[in-house]
BAFI-3210 file (N, C-alpha, C; in Angstrom, 3 decimals, decimal comma, padded with zeros to 6 digits):
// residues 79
n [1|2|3|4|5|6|7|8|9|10|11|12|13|14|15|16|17|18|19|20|21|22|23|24|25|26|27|28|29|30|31|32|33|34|35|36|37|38|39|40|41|42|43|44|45|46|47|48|49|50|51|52|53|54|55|56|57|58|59|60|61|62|63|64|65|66|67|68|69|70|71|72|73|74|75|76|77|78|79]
n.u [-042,465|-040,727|-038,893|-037,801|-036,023|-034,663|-032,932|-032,095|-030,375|-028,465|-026,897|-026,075|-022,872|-021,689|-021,037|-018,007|-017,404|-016,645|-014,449|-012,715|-011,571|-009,252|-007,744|-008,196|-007,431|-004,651|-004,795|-005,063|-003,382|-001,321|-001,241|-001,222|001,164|002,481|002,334|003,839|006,108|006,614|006,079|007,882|010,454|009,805|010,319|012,860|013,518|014,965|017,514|017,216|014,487|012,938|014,046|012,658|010,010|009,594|010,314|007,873|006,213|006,242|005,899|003,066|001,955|002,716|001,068|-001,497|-001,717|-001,005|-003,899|-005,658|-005,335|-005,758|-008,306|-008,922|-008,784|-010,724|-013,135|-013,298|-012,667|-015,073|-017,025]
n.v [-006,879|-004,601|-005,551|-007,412|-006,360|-004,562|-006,951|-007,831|-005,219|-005,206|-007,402|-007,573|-006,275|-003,200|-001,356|-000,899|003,037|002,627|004,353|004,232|001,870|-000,284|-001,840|000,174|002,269|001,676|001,382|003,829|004,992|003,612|004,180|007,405|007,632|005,901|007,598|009,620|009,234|008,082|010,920|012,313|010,735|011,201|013,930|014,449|014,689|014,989|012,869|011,174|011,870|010,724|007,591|007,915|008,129|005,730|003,557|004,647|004,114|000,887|-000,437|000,761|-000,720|-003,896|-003,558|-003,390|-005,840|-007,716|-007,273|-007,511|-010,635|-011,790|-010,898|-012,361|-015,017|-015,359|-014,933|-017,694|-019,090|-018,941|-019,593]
n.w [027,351|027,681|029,340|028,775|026,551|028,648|029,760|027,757|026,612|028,790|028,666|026,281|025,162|025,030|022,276|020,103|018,521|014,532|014,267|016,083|016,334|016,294|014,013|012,208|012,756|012,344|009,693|009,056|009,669|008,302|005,201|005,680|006,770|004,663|002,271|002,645|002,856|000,561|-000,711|000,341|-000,898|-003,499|-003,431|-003,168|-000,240|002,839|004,268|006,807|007,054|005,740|006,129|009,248|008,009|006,669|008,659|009,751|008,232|007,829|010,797|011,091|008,852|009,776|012,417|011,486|010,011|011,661|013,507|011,572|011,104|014,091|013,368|011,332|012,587|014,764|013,690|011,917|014,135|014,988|013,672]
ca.u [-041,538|-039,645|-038,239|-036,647|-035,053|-033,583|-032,504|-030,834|-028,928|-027,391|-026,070|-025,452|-021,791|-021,322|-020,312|-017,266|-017,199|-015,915|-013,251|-011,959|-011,196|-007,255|-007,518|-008,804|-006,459|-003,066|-005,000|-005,362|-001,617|-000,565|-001,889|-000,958|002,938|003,342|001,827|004,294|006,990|006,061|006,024|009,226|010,956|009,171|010,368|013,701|013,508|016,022|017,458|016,226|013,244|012,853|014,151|011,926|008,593|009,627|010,052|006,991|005,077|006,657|005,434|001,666|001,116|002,697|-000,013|-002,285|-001,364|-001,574|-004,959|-006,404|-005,013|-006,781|-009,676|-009,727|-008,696|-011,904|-013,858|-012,925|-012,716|-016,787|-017,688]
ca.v [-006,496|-003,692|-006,476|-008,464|-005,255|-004,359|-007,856|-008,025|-004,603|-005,461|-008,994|-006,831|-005,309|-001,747|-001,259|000,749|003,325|001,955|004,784|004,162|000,898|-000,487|-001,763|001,033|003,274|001,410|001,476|004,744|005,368|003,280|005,056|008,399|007,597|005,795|008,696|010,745|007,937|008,414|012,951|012,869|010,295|012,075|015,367|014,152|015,281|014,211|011,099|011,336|012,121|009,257|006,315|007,692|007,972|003,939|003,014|004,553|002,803|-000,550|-000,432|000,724|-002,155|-004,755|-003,633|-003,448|-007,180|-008,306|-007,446|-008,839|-011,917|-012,083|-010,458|-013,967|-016,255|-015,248|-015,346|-018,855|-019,599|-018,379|-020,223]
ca.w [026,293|028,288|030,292|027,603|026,390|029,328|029,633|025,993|026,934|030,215|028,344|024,947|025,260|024,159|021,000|019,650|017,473|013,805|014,163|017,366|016,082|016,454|012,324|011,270|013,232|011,746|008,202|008,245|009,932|007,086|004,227|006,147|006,703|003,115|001,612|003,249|002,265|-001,317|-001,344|000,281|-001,451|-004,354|-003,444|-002,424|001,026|003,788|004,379|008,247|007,677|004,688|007,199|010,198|007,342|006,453|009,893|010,723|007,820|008,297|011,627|010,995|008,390|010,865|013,454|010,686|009,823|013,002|013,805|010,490|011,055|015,053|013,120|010,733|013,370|015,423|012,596|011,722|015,553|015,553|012,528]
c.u [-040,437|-038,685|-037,519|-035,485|-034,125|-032,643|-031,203|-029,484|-028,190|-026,594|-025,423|-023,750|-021,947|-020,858|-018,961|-017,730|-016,356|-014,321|-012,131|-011,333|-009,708|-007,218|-007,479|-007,729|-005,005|-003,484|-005,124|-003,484|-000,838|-000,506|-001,144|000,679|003,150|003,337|003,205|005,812|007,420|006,631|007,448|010,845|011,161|010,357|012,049|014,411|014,814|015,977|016,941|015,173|012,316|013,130|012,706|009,862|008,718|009,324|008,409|005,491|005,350|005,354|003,878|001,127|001,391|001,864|-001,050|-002,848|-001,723|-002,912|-006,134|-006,425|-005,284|-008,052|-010,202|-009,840|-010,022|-012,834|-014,092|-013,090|-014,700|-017,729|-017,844]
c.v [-005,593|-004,785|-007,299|-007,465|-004,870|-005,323|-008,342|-006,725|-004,537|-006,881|-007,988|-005,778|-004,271|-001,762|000,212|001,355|003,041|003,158|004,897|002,585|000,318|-000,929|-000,900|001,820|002,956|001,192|002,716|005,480|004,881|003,916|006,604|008,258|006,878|006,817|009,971|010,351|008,719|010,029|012,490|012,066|010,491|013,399|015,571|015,068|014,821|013,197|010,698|011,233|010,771|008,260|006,398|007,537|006,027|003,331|002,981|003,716|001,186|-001,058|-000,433|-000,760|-003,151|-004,976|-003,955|-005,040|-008,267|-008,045|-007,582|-009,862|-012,101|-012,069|-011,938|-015,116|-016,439|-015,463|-016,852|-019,915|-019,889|-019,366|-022,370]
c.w [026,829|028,886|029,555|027,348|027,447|029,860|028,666|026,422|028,075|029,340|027,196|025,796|024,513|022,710|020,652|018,390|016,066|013,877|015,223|017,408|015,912|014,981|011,943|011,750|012,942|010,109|008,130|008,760|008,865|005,685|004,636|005,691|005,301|002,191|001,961|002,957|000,967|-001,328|-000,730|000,004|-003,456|-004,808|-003,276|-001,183|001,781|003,738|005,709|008,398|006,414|005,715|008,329|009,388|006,955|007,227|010,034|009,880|007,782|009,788|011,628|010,287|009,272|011,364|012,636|010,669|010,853|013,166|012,614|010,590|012,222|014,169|012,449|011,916|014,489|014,511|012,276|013,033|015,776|014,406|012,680]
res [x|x|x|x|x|x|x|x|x|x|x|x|x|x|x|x|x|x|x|x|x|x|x|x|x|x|x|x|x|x|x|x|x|x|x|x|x|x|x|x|x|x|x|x|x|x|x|x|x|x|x|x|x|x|x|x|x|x|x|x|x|x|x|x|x|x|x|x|x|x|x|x|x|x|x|x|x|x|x]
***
């Protein structure tokens, strides 16, 4: 029985942590910078600092987007 086990985890890849995860890390950048979108479009803050909070949530969901749409295509690929 030891011998299987150490068998399974030399073939078994590592696992990541779910928060070290590249989705999770442009879902939570997204959420972060729209949020930030929102108060200082809200608050009516600068126009500077309004463009570079758009940009920078544009950008997060993109990545976001993108690696949902690998995440199905593997999925679908595996199925």
């Amino acid at each position: 029985m030891t011998t299987y086990a150490r068998q399974l985890a030399e073939v078994e890849a590592p696992r990541q942590h779910w928060w070290l995860r590249n989705d999770v890390r442009a879902a939570v950048s997204t959420v972060f910078l729209g949020a930030f979108l929102v108060n200082n479009l809200h608050s009516h803050g600068p126009k500077w600092l309004t463009v570079v909070a758009a940009l920078g949530t544009y950008a997060a969901a993109a990545l976001l987007t993108g690696h949902l749409r690998r995440r199905i295509k593997r999925s679908r690929r595996a199925a």
